[in-house]
mmCIF file as gemmi writes it, N, C-alpha and C atoms, coordinates in Angstrom:
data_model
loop_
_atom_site.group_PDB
_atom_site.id
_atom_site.type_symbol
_atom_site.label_atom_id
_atom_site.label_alt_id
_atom_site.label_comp_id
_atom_site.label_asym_id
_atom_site.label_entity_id
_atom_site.label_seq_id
_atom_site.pdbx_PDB_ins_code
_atom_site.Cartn_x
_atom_site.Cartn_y
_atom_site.Cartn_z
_atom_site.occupancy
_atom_site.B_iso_or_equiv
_atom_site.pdbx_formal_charge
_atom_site.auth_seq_id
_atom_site.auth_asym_id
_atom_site.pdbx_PDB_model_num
ATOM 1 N N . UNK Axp A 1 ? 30.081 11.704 214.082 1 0 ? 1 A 1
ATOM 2 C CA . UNK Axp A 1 ? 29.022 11.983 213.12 1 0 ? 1 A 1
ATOM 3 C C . UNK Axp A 1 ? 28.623 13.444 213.279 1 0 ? 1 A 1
ATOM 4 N N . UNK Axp A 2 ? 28.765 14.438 212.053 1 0 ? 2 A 1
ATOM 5 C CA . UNK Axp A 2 ? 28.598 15.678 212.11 1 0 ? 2 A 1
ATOM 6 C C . UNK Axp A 2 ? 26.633 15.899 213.391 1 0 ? 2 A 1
ATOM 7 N N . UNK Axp A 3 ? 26.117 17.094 213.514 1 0 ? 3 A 1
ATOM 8 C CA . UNK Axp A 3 ? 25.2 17.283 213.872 1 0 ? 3 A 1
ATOM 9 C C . UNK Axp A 3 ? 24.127 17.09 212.914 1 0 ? 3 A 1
ATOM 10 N N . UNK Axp A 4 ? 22.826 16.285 212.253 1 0 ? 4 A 1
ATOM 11 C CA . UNK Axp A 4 ? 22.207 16.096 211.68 1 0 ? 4 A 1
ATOM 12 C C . UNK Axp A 4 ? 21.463 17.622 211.535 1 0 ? 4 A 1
ATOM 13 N N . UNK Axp A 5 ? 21.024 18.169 211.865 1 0 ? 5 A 1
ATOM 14 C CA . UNK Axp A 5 ? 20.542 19.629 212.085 1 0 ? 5 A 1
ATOM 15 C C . UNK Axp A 5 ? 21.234 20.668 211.199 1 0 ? 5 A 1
ATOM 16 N N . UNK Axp A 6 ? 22.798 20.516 211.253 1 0 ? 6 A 1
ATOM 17 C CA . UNK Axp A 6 ? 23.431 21.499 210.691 1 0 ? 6 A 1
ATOM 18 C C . UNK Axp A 6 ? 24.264 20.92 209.148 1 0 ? 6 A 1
ATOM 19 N N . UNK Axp A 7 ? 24.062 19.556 209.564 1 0 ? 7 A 1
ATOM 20 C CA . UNK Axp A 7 ? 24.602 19.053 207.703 1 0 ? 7 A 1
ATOM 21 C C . UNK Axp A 7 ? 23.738 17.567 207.831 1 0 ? 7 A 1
ATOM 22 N N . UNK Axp A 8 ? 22.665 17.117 207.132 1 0 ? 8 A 1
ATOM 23 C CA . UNK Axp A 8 ? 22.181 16.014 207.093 1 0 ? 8 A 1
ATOM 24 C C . UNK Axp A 8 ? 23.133 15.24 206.047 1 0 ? 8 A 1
ATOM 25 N N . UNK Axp A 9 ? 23.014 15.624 204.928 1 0 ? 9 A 1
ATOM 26 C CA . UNK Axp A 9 ? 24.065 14.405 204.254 1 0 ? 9 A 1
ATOM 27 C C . UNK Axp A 9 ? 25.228 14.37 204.821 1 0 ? 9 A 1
ATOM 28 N N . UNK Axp A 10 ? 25.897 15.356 205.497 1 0 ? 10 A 1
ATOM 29 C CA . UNK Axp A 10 ? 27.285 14.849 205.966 1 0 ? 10 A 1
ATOM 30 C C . UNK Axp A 10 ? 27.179 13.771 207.045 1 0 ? 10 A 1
ATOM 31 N N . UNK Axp A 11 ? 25.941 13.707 207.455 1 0 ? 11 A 1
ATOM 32 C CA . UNK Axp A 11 ? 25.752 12.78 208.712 1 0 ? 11 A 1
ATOM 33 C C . UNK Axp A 11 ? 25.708 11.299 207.973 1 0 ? 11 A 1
ATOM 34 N N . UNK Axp A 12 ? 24.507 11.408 207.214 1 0 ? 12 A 1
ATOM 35 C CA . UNK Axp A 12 ? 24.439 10.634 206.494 1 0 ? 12 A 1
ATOM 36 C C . UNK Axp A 12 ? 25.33 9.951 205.904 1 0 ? 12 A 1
ATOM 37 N N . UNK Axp A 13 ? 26.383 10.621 204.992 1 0 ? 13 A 1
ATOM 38 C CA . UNK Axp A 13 ? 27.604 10.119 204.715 1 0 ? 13 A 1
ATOM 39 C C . UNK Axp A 13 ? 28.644 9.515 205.598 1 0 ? 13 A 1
ATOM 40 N N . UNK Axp A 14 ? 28.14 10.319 206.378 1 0 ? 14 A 1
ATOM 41 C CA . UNK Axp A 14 ? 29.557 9.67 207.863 1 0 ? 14 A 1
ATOM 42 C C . UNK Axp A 14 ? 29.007 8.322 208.441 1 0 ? 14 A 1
ATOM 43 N N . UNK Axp A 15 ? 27.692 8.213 208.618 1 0 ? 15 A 1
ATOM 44 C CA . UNK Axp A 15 ? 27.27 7.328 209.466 1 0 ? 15 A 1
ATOM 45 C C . UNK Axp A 15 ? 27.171 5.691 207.945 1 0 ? 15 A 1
ATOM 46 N N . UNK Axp A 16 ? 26.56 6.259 207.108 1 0 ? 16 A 1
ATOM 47 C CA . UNK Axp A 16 ? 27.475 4.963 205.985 1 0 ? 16 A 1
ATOM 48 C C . UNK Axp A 16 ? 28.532 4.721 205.712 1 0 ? 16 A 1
ATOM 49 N N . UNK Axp A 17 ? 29.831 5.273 205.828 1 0 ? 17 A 1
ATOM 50 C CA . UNK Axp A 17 ? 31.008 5.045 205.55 1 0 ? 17 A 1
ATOM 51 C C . UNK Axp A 17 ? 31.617 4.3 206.984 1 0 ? 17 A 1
ATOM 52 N N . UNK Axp A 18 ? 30.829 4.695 207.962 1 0 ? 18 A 1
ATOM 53 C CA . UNK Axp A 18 ? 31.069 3.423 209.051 1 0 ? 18 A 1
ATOM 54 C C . UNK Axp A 18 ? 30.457 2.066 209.077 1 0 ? 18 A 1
ATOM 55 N N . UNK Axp A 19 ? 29.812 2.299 208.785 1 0 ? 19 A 1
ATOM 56 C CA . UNK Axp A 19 ? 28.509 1.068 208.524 1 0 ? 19 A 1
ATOM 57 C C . UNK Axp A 19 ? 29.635 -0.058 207.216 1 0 ? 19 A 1
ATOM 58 N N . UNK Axp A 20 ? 29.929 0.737 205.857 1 0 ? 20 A 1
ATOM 59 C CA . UNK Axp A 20 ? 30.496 0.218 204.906 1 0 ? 20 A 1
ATOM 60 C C . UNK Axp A 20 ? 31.808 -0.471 205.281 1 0 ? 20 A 1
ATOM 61 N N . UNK Axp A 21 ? 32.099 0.116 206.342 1 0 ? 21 A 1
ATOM 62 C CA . UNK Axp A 21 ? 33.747 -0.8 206.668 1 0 ? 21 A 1
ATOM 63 C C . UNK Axp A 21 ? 34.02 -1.556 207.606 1 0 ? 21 A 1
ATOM 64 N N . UNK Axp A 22 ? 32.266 -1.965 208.155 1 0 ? 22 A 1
ATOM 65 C CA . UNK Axp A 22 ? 31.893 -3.057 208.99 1 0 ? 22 A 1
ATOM 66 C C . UNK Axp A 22 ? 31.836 -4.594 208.017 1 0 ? 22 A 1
ATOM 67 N N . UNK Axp A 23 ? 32.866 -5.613 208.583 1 0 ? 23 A 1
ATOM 68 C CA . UNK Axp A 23 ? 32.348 -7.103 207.308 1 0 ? 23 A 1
ATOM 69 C C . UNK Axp A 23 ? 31.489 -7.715 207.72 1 0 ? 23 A 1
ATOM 70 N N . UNK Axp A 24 ? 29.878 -7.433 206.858 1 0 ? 24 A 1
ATOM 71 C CA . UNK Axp A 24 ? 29.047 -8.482 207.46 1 0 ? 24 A 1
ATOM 72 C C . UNK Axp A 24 ? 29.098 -9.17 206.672 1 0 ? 24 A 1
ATOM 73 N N . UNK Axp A 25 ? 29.685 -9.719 205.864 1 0 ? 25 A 1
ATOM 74 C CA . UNK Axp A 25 ? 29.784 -10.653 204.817 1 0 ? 25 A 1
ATOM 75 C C . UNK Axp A 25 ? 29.253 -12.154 205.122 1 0 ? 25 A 1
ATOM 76 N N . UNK Axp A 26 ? 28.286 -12.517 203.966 1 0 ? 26 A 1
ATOM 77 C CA . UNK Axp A 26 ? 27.351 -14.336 204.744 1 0 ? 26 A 1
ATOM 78 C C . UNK Axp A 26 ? 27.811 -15.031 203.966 1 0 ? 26 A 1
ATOM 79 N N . UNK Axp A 27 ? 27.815 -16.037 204.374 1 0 ? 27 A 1
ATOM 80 C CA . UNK Axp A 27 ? 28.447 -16.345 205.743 1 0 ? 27 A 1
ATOM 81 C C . UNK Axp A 27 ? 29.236 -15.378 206.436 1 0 ? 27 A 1
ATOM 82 N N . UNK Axp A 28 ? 29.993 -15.647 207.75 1 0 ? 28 A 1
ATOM 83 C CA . UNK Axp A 28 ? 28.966 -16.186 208.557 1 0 ? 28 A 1
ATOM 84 C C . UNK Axp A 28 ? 27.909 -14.886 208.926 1 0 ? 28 A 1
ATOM 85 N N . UNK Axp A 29 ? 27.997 -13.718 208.619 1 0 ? 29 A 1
ATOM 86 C CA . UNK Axp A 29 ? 26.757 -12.607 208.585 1 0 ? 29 A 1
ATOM 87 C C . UNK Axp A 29 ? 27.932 -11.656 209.479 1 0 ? 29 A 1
ATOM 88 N N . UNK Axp A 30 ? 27.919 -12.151 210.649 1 0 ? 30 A 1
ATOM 89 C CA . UNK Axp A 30 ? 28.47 -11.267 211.673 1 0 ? 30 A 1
ATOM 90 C C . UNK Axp A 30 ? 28.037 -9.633 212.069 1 0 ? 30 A 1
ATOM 91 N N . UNK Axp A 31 ? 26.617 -9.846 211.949 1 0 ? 31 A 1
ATOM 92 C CA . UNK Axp A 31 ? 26.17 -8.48 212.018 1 0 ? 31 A 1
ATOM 93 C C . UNK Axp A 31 ? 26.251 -7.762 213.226 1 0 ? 31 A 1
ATOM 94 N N . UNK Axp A 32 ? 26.376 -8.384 214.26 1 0 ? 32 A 1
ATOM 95 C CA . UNK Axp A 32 ? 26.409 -7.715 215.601 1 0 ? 32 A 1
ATOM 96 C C . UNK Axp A 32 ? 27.153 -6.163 215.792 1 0 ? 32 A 1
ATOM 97 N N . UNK Axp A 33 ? 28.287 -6.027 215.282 1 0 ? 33 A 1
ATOM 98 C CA . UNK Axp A 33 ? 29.012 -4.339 215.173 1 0 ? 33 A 1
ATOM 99 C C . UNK Axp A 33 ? 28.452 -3.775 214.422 1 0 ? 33 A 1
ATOM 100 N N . UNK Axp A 34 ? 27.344 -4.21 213.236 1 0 ? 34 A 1
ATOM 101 C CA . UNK Axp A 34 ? 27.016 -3.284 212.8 1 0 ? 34 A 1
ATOM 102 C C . UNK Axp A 34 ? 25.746 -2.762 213.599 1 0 ? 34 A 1
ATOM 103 N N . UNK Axp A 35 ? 25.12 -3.66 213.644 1 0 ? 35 A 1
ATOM 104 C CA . UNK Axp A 35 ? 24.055 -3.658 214.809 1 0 ? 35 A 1
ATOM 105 C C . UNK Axp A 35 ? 24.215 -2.63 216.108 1 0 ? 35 A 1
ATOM 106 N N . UNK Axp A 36 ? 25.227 -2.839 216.459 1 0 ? 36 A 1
ATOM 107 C CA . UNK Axp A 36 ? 25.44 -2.047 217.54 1 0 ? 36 A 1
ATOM 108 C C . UNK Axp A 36 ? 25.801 -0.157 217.318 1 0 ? 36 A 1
ATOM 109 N N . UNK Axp A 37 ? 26.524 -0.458 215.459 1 0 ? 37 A 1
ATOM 110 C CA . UNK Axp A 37 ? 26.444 1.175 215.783 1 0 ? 37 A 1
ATOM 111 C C . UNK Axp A 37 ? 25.496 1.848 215.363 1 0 ? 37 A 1
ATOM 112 N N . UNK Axp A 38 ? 24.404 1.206 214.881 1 0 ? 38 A 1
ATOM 113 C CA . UNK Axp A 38 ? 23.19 1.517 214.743 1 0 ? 38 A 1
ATOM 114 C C . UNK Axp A 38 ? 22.263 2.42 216.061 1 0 ? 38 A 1
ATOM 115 N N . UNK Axp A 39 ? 22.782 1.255 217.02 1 0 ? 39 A 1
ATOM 116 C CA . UNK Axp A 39 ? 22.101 1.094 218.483 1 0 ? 39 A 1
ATOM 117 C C . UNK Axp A 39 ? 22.623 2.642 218.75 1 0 ? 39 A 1
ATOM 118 N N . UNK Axp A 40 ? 24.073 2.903 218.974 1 0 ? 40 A 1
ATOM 119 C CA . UNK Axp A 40 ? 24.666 3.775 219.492 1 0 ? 40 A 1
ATOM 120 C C . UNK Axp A 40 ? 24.251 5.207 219.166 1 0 ? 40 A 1
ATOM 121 N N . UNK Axp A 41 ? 24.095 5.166 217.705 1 0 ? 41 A 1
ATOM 122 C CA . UNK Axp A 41 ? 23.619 6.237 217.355 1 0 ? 41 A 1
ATOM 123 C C . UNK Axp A 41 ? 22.176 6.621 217.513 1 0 ? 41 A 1
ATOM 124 N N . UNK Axp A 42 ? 21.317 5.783 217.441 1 0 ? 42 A 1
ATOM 125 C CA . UNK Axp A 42 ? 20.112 6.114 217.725 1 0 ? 42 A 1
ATOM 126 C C . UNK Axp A 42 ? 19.677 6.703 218.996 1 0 ? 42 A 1
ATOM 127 N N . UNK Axp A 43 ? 20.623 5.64 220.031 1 0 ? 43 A 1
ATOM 128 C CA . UNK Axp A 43 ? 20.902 5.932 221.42 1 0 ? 43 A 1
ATOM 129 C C . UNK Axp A 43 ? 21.542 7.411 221.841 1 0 ? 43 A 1
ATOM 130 N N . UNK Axp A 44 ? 22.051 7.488 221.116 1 0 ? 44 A 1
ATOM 131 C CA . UNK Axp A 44 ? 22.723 9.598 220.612 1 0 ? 44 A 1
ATOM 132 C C . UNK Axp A 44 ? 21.85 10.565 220.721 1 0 ? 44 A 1
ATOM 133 N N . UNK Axp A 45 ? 20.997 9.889 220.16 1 0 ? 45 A 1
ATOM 134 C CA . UNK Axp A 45 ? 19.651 10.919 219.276 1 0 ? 45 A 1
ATOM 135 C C . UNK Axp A 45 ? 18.489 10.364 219.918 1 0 ? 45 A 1
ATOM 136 N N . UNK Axp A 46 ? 18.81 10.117 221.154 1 0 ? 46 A 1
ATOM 137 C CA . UNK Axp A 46 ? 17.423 9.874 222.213 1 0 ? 46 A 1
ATOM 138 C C . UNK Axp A 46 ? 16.583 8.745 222.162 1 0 ? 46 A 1
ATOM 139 N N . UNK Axp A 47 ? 16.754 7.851 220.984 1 0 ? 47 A 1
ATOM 140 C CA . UNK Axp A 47 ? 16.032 6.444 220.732 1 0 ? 47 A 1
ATOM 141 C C . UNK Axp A 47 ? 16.103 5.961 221.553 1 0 ? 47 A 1
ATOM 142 N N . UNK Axp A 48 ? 15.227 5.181 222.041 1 0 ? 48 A 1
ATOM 143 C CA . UNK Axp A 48 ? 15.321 3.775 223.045 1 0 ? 48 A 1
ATOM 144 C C . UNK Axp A 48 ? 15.448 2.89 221.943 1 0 ? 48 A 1
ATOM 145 N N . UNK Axp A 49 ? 16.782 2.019 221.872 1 0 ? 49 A 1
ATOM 146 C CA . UNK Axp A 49 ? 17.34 0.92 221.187 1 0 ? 49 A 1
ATOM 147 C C . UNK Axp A 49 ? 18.343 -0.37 222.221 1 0 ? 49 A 1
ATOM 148 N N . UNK Axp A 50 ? 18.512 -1.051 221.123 1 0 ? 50 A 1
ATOM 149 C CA . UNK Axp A 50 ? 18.918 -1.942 221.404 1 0 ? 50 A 1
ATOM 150 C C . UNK Axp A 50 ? 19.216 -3.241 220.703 1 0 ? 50 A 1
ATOM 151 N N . UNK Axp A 51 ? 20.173 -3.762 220.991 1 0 ? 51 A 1
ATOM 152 C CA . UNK Axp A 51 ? 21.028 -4.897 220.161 1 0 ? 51 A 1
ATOM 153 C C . UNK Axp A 51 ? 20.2 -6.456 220.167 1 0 ? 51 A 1
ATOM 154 N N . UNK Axp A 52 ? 19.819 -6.674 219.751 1 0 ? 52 A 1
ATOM 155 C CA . UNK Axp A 52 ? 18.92 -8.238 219.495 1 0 ? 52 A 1
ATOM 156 C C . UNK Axp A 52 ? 19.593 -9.892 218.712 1 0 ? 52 A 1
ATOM 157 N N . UNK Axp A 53 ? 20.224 -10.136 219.853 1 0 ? 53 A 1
ATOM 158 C CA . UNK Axp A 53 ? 21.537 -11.73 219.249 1 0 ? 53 A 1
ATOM 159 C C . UNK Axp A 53 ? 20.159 -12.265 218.11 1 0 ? 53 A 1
ATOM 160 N N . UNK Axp A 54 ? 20.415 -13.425 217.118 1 0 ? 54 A 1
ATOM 161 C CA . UNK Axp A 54 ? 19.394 -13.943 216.329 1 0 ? 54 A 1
ATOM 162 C C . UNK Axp A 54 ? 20.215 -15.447 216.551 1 0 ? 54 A 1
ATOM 163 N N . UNK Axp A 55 ? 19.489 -16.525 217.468 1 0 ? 55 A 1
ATOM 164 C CA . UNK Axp A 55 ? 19.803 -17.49 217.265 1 0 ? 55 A 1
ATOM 165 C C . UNK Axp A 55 ? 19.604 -18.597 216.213 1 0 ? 55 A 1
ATOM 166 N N . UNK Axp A 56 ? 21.111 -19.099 215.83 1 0 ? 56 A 1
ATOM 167 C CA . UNK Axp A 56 ? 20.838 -19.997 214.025 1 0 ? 56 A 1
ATOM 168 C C . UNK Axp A 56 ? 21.76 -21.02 214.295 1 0 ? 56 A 1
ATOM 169 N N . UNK Axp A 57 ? 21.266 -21.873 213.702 1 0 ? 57 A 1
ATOM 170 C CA . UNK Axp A 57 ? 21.457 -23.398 213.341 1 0 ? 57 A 1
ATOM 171 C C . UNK Axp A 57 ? 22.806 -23.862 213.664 1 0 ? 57 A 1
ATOM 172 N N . UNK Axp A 58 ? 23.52 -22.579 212.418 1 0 ? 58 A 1
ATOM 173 C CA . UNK Axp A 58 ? 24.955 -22.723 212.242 1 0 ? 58 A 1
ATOM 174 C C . UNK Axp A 58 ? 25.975 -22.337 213.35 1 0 ? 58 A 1
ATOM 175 N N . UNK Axp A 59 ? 25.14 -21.649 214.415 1 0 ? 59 A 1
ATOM 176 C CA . UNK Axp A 59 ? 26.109 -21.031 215.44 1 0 ? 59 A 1
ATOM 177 C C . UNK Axp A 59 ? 26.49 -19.614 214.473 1 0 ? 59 A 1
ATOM 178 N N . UNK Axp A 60 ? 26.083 -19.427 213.336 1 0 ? 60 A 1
ATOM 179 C CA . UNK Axp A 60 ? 26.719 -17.906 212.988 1 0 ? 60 A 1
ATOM 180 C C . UNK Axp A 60 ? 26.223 -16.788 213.965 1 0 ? 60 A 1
ATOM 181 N N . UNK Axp A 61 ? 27.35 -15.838 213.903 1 0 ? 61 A 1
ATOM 182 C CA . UNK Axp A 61 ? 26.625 -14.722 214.51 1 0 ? 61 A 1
ATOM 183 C C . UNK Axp A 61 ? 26.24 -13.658 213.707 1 0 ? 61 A 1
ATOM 184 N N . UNK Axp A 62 ? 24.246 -13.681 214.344 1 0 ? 62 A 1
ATOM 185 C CA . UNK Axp A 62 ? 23.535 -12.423 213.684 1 0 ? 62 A 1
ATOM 186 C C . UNK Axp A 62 ? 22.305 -11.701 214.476 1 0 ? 62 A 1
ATOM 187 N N . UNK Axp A 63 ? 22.895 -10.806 214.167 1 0 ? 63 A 1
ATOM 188 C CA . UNK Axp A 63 ? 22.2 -10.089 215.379 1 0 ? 63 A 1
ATOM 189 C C . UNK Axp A 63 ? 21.2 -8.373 214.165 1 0 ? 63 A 1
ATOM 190 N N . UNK Axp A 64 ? 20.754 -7.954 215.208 1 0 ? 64 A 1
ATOM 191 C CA . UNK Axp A 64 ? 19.463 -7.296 214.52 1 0 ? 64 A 1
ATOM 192 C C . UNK Axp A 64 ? 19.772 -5.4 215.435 1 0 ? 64 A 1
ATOM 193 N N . UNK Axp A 65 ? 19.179 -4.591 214.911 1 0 ? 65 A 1
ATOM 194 C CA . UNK Axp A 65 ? 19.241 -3.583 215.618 1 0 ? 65 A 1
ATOM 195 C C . UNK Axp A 65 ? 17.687 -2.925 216.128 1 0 ? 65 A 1
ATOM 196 N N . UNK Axp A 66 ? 17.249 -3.282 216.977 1 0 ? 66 A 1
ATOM 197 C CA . UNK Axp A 66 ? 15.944 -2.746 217.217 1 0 ? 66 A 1
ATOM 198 C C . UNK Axp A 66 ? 15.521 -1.438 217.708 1 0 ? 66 A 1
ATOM 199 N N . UNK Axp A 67 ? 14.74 -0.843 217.721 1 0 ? 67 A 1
ATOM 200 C CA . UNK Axp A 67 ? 14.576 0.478 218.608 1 0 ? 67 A 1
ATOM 201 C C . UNK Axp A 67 ? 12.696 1.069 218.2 1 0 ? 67 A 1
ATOM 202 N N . UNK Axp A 68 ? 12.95 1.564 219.309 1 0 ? 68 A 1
ATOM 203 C CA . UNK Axp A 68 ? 11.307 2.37 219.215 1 0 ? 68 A 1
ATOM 204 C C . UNK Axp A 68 ? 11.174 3.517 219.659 1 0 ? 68 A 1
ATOM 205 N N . UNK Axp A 69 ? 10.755 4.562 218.962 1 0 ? 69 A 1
ATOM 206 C CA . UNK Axp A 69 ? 10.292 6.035 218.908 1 0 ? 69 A 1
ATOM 207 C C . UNK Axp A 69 ? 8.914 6.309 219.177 1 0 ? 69 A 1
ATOM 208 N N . UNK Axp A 70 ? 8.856 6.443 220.715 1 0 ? 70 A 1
ATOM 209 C CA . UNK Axp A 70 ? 7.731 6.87 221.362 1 0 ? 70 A 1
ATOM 210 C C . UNK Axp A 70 ? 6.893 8.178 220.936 1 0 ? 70 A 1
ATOM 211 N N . UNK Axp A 71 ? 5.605 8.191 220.861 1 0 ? 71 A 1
ATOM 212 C CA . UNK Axp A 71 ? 4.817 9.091 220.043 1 0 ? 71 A 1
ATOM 213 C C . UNK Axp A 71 ? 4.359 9.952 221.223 1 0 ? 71 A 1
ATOM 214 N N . UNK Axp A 72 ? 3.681 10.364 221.108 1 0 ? 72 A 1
ATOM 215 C CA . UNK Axp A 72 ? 3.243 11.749 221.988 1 0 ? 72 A 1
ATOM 216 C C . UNK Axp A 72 ? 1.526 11.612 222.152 1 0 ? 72 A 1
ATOM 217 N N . UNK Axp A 73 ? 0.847 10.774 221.947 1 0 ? 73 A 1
ATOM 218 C CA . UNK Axp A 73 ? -0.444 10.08 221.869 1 0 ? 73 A 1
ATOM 219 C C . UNK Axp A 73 ? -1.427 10.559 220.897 1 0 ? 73 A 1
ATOM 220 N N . UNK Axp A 74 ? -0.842 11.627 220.023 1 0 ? 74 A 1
ATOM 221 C CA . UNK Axp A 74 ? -1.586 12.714 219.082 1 0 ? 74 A 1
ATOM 222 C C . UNK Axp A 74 ? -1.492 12.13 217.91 1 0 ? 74 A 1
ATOM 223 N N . UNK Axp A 75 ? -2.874 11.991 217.084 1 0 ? 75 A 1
ATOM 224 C CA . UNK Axp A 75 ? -3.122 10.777 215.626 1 0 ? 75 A 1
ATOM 225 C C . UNK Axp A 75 ? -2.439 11.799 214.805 1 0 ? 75 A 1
């Protein structure tokens, strides 16, 4: 993924065209890889993230991408 700083849409573009050739197709969802390169990248760019399984009925697998961007205590 280019440097966000020095080309934002190219990042942008790069980081959807990975995302797009992930199949989460639902059934059965299978979101977990996408999930994860979510994680990775955020994790790149200093996020505290992380991958979150979603337990379901069907046994499908779906999973979530979480993360949190710590503030600096200033309103």
């Amino acid at each position: 993924i280019p440097d966000p700083t020095v080309d934002l849409r190219g990042a942008a573009a790069a980081l959807l065209s990975q995302a797009i050739r992930i199949n989460t197709v639902n059934p059965p969802g299978n979101e977990k890889p996408l999930a994860q390169l979510y994680v990775d990248v955020l994790r790149h760019h200093g996020v505290e993230a992380m991958v979150v399984d979603t337990p379901t009925r069907n046994g499908d697998r779906r999973a979530s991408a979480w993360a949190r961007v710590r503030g600096n205590g200033r309103a």
